[in-house]
PyMOL CGO cylinders between C-alpha atoms (Angstrom):
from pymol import cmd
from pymol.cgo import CYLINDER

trace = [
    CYLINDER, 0.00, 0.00, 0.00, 2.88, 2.56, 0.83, 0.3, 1, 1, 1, 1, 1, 1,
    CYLINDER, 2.88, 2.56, 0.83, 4.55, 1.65, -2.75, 0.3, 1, 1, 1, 1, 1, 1,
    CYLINDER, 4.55, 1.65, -2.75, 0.98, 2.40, -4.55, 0.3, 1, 1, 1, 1, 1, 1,
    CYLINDER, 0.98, 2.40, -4.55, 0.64, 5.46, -2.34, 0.3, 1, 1, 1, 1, 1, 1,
    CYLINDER, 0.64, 5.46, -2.34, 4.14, 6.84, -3.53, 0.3, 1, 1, 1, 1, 1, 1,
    CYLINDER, 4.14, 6.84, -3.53, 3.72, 5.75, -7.08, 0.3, 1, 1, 1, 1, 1, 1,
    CYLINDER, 3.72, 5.75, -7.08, 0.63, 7.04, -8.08, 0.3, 1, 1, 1, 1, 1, 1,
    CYLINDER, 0.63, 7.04, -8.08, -1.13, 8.45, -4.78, 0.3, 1, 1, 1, 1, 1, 1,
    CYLINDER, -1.13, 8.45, -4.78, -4.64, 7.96, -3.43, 0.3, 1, 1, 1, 1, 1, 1,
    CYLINDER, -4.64, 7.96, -3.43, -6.13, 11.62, -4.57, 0.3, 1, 1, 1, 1, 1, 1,
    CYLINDER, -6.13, 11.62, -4.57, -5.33, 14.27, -7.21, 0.3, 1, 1, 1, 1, 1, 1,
    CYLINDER, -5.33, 14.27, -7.21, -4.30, 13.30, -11.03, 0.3, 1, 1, 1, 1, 1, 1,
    CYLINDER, -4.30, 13.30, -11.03, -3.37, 10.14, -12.20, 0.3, 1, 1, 1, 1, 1, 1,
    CYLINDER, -3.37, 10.14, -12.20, -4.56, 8.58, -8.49, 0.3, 1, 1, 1, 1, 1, 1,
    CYLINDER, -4.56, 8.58, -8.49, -5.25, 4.91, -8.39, 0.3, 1, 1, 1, 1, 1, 1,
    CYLINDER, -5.25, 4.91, -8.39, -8.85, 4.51, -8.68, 0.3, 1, 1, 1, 1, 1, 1,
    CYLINDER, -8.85, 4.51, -8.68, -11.66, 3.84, -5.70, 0.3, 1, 1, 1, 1, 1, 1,
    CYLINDER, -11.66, 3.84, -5.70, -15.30, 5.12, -6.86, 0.3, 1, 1, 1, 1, 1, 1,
    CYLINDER, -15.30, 5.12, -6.86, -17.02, 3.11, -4.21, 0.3, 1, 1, 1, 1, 1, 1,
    CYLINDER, -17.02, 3.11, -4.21, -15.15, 4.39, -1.66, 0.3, 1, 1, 1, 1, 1, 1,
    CYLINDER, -15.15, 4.39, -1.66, -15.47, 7.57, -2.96, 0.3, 1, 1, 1, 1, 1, 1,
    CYLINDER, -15.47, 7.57, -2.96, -18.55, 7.49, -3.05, 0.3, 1, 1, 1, 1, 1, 1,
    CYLINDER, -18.55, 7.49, -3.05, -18.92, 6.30, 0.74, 0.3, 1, 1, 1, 1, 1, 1,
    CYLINDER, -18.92, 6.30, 0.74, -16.62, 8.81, 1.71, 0.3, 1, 1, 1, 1, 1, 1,
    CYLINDER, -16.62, 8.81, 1.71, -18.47, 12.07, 0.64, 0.3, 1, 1, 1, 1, 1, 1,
    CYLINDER, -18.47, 12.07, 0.64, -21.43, 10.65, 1.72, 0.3, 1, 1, 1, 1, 1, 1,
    CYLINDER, -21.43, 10.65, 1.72, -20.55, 9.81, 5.02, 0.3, 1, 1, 1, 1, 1, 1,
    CYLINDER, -20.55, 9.81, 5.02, -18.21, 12.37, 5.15, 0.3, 1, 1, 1, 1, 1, 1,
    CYLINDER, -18.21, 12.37, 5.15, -20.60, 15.25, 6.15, 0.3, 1, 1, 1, 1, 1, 1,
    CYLINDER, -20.60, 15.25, 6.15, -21.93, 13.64, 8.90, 0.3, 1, 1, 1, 1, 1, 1,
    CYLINDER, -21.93, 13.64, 8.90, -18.73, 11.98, 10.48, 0.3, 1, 1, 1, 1, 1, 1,
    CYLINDER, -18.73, 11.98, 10.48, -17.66, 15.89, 10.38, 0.3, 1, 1, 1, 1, 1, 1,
    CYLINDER, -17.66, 15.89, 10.38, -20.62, 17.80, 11.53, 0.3, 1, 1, 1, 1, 1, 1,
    CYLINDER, -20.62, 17.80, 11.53, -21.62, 19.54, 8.31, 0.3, 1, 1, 1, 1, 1, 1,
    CYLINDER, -21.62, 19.54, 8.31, -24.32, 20.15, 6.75, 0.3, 1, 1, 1, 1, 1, 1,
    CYLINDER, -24.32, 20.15, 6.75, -25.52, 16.80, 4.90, 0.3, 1, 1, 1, 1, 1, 1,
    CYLINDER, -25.52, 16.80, 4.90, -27.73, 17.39, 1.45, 0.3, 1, 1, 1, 1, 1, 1,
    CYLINDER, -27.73, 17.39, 1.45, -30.67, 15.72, 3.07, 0.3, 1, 1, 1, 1, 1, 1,
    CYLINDER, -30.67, 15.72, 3.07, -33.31, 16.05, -0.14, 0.3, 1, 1, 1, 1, 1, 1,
    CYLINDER, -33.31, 16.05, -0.14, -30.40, 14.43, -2.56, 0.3, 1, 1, 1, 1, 1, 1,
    CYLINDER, -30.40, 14.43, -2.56, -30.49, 11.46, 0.78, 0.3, 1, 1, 1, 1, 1, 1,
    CYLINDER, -30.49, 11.46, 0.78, -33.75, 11.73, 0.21, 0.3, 1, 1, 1, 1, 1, 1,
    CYLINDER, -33.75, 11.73, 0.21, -34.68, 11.79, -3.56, 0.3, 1, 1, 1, 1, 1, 1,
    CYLINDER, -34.68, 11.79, -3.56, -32.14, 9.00, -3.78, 0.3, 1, 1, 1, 1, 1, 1,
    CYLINDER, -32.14, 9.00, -3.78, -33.54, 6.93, -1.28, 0.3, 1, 1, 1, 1, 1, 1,
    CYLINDER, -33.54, 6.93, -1.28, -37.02, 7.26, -3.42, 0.3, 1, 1, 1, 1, 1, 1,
    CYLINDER, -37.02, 7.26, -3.42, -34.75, 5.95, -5.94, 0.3, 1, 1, 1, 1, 1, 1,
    CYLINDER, -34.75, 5.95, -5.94, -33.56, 3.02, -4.83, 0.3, 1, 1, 1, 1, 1, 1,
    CYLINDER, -33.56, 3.02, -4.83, -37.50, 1.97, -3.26, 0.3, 1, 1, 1, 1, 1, 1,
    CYLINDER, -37.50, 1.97, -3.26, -38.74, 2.23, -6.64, 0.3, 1, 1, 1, 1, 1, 1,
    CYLINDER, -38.74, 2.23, -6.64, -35.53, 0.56, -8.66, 0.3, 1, 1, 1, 1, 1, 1,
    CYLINDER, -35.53, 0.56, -8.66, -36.16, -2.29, -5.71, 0.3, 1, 1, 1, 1, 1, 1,
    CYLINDER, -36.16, -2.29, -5.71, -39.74, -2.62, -6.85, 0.3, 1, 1, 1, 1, 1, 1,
    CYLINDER, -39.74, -2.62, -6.85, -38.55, -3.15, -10.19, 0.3, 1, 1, 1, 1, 1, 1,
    CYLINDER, -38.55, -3.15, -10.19, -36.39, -5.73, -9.20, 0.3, 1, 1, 1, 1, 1, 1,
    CYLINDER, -36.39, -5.73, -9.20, -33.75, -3.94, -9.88, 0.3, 1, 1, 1, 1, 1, 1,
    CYLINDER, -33.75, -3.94, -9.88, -30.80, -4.36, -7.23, 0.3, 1, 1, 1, 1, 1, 1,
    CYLINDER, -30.80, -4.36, -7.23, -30.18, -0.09, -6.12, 0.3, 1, 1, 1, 1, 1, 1,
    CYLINDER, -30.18, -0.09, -6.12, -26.25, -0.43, -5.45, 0.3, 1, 1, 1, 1, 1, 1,
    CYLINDER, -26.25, -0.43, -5.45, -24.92, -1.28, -8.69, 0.3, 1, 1, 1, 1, 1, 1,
    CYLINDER, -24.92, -1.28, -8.69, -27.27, 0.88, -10.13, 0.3, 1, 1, 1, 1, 1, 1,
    CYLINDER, -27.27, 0.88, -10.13, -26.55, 3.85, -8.36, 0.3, 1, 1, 1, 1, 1, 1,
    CYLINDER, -26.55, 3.85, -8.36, -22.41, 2.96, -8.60, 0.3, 1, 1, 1, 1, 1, 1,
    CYLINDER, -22.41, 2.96, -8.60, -23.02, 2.41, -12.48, 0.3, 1, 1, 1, 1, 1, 1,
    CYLINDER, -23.02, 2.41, -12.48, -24.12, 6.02, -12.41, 0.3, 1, 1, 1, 1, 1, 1,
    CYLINDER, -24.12, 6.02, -12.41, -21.68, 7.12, -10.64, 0.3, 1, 1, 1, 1, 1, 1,
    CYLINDER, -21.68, 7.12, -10.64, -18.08, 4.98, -11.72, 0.3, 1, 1, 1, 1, 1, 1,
    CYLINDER, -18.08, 4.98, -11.72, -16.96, 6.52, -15.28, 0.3, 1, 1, 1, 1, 1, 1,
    CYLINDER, -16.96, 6.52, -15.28, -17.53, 4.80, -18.61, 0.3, 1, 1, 1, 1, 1, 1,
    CYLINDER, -17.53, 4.80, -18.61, -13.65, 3.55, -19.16, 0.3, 1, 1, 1, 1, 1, 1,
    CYLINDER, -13.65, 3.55, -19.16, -14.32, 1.39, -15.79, 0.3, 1, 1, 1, 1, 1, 1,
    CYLINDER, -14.32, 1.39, -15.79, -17.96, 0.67, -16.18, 0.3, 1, 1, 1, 1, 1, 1,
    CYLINDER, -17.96, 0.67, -16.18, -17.89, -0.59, -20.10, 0.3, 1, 1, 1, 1, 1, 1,
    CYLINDER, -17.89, -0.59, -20.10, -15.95, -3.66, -18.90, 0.3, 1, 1, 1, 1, 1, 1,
    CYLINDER, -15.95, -3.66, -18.90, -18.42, -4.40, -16.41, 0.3, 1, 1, 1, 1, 1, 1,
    CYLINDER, -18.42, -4.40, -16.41, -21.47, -4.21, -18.77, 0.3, 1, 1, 1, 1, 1, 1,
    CYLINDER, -21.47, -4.21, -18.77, -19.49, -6.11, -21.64, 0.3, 1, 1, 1, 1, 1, 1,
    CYLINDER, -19.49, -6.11, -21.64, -19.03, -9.15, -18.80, 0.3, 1, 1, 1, 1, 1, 1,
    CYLINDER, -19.03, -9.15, -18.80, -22.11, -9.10, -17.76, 0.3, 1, 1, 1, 1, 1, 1,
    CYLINDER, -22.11, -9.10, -17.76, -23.32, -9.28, -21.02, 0.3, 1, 1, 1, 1, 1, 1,
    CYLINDER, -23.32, -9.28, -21.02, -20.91, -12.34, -21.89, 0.3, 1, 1, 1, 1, 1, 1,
    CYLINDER, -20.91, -12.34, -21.89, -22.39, -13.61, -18.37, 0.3, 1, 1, 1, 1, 1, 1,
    CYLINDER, -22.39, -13.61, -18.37, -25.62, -13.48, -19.35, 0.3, 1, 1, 1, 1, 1, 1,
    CYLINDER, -25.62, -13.48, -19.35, -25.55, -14.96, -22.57, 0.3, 1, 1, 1, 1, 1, 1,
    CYLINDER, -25.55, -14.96, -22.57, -23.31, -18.31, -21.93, 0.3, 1, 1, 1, 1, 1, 1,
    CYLINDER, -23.31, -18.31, -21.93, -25.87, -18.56, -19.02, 0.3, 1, 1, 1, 1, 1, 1,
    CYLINDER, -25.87, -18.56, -19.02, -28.71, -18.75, -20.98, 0.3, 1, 1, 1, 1, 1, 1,
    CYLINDER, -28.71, -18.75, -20.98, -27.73, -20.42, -24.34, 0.3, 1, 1, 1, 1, 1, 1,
    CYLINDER, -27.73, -20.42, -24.34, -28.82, -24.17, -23.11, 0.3, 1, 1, 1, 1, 1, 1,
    CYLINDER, -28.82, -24.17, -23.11, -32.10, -25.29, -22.65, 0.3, 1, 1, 1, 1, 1, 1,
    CYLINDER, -32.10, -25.29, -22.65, -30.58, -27.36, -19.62, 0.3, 1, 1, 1, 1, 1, 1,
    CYLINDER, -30.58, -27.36, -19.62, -30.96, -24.97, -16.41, 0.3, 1, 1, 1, 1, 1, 1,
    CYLINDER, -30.96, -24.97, -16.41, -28.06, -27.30, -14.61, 0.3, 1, 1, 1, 1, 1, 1,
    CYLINDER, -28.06, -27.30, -14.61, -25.97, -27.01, -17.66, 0.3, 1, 1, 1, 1, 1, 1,
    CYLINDER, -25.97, -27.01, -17.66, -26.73, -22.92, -17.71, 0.3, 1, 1, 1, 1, 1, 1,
    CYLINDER, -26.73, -22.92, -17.71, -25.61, -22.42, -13.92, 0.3, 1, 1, 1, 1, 1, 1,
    CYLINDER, -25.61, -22.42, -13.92, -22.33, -24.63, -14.32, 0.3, 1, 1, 1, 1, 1, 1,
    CYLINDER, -22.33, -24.63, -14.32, -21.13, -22.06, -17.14, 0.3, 1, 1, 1, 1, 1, 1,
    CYLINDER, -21.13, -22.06, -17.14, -22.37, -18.95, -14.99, 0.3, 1, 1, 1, 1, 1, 1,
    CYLINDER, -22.37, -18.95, -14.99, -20.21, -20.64, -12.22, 0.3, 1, 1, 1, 1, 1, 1,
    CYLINDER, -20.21, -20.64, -12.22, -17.42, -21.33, -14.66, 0.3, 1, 1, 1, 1, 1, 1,
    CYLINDER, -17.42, -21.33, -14.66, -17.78, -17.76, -16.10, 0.3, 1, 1, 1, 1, 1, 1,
    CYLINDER, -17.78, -17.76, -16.10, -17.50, -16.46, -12.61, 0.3, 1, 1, 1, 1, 1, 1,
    CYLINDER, -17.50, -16.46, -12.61, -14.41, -18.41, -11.49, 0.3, 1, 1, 1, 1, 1, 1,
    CYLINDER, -14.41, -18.41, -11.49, -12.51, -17.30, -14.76, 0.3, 1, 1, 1, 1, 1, 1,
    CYLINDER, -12.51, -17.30, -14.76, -13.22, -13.46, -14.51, 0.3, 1, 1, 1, 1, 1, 1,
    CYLINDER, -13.22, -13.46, -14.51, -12.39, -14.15, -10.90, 0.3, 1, 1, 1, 1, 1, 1,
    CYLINDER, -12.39, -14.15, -10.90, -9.07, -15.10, -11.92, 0.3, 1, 1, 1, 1, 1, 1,
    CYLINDER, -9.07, -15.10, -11.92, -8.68, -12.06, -14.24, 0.3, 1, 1, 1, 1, 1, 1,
    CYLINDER, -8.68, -12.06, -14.24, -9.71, -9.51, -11.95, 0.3, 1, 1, 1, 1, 1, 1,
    CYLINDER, -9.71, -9.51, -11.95, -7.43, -10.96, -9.26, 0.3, 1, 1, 1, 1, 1, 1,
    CYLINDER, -7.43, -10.96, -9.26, -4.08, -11.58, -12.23, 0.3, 1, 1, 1, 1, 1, 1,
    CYLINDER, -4.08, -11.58, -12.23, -5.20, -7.79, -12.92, 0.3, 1, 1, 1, 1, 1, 1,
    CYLINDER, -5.20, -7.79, -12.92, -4.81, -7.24, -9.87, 0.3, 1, 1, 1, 1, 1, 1,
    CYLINDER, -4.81, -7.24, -9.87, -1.57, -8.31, -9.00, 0.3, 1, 1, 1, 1, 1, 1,
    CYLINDER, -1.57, -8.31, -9.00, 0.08, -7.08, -12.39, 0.3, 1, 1, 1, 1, 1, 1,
    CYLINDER, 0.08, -7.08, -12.39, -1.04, -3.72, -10.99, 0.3, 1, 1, 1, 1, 1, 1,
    CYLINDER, -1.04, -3.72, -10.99, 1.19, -4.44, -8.05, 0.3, 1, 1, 1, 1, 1, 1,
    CYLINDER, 1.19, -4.44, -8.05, 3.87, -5.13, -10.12, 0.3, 1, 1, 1, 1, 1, 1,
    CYLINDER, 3.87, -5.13, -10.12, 3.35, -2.27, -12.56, 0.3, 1, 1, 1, 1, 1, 1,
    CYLINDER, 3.35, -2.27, -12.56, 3.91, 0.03, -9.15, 0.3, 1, 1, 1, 1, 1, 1,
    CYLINDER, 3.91, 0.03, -9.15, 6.99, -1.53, -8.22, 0.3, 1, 1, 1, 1, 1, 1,
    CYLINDER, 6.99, -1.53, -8.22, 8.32, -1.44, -10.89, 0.3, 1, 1, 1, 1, 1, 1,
    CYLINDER, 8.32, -1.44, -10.89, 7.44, 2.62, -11.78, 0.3, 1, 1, 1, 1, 1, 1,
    CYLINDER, 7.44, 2.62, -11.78, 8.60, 3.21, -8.13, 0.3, 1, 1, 1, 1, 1, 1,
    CYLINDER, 8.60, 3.21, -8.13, 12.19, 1.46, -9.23, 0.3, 1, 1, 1, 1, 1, 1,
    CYLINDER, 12.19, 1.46, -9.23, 12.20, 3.26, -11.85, 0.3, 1, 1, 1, 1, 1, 1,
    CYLINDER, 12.20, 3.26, -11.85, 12.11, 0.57, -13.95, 0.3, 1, 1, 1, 1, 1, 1,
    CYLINDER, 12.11, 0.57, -13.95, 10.09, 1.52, -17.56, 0.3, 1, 1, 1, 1, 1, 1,
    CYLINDER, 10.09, 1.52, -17.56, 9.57, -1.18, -20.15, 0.3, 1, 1, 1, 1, 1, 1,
    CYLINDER, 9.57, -1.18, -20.15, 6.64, 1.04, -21.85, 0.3, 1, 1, 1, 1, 1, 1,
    CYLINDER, 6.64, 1.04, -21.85, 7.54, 2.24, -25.33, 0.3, 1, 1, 1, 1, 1, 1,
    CYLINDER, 7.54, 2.24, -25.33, 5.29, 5.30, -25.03, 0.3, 1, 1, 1, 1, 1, 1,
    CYLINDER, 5.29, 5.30, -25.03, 5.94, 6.16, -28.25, 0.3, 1, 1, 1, 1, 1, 1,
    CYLINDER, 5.94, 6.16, -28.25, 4.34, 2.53, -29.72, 0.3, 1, 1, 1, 1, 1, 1,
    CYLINDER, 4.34, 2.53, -29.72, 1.62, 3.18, -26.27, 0.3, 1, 1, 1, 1, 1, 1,
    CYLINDER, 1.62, 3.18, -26.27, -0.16, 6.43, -27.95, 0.3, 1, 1, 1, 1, 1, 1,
    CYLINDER, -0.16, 6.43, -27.95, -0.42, 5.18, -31.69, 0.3, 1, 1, 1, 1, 1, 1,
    CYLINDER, -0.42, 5.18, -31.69, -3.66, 4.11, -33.95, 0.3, 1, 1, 1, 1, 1, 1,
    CYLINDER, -3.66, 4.11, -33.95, -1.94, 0.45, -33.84, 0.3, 1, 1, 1, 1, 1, 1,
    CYLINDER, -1.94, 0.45, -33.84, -1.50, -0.06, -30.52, 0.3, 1, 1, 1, 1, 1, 1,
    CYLINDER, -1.50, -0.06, -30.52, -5.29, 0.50, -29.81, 0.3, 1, 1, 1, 1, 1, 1,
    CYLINDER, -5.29, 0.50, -29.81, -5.78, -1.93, -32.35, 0.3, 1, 1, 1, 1, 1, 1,
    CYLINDER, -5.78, -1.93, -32.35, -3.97, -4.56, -31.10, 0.3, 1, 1, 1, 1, 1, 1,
    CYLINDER, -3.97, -4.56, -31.10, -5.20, -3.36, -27.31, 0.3, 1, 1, 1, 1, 1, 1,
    CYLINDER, -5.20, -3.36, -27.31, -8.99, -3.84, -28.97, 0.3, 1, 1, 1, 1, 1, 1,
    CYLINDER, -8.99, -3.84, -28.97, -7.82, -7.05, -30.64, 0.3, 1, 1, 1, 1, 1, 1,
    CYLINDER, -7.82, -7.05, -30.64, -6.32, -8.50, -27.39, 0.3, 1, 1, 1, 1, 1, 1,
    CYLINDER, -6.32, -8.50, -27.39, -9.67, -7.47, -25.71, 0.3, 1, 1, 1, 1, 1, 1,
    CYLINDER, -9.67, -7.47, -25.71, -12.46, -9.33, -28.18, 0.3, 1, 1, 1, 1, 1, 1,
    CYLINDER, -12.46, -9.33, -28.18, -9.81, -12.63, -27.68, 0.3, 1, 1, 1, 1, 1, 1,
    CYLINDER, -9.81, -12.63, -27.68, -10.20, -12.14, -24.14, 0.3, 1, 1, 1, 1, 1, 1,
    CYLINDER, -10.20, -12.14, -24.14, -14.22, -12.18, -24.45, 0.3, 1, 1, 1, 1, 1, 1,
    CYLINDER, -14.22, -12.18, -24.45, -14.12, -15.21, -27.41, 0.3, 1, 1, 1, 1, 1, 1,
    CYLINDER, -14.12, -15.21, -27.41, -11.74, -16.70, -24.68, 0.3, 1, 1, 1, 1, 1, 1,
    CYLINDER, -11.74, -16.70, -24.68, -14.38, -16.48, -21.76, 0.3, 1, 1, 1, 1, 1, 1,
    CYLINDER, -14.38, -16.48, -21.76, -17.52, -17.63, -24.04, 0.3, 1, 1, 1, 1, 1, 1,
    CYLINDER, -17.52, -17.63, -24.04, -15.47, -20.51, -25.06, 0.3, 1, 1, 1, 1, 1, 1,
    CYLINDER, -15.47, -20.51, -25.06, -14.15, -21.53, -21.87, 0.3, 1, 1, 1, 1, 1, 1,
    CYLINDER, -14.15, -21.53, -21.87, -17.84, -21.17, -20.16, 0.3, 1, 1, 1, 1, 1, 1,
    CYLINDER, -17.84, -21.17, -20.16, -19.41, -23.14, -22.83, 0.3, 1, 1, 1, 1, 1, 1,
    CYLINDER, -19.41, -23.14, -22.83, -17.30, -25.98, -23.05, 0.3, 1, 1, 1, 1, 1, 1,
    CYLINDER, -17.30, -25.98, -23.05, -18.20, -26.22, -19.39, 0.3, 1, 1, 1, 1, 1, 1,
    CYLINDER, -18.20, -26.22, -19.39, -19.53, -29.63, -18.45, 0.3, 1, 1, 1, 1, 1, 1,
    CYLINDER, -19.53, -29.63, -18.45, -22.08, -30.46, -16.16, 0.3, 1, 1, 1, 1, 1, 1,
    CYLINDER, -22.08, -30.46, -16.16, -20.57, -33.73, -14.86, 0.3, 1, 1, 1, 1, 1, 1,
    CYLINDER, -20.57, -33.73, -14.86, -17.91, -32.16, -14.42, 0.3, 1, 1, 1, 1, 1, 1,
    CYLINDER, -17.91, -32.16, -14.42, -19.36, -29.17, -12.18, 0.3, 1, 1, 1, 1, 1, 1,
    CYLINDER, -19.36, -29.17, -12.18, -19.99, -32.90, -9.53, 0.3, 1, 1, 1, 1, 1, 1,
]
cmd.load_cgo(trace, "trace")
């Protein structure tokens, strides 16, 4: 944690990342602090989340989806959207929840390899060690190839969810 704080920090530009607790933070902020709190936004989002509940609809994600930027949220809709579609492609509702299951334990181990090669991005920028070619980083091709990476890495998690076999799930 002291390594990502000195690398890229917590607040101001370029800080690592943390809408939800962001979003915690200013609202409990106020109120920890003995300010004024904006009681009608409490309010009008409270009204919110009663009706989004009535609808099913599950408030949190909701309101974070709302509130967590685009460049974070688009990977979240696109796997949920991969989620819902290898979960619902057989007729066999056993064979359906062992690929959701499957689907979850892969993005698991994404978001956790992502995780740790973030670590290890950070150590290495605090050792001043820099194996980015920026100029190769900010041209038309290397989007490409980013993009290209990215579908393979969706084609990978539809295959490896669908291939998922129910006997094996026992």
């Amino acid at each position: 944690m002291m390594i990502l704080n000195d690398t890229f920090g917590f607040t101001g530009e370029g800080a690592l990342v943390a809408p939800q607790a962001n979003a915690m933070a200013a609202v409990i902020e106020p109120l920890m602090l003995g300010g004024s709190a904006p009681w009608l936004m409490y309010g009008i989002g409270a009204a919110i989340a009663i009706i989004l509940t009535l609808f099913k609809v599950p408030a949190l994600p909701f309101a974070l989806g709302m509130f967590i930027p685009i460049e974070l949220n688009l990977p979240l809709m696109i796997g949920g959207a991969v989620a819902w579609y290898v979960g619902s492609r057989s007729k066999d509702k056993a064979v359906n929840e062992a690929r959701k299951e499957k689907g979850t334990l892969v993005a698991s181990g994404f978001i956790a390899g992502g995780a740790l090669m973030g670590v290890v991005s950070a150590i290495m920028r605090f050792a001043d060690v820099n194996l980015v070619n920026t100029a190769w980083q900010s041209s038309t091709p290397a989007v490409w190839v980013a993009l290209g990476v990215y579908i393979l890495l969706i084609a990978y998690m539809i295959w490896a969810c669908k291939k998922t076999d129910v006997a094996e799930e026992k």
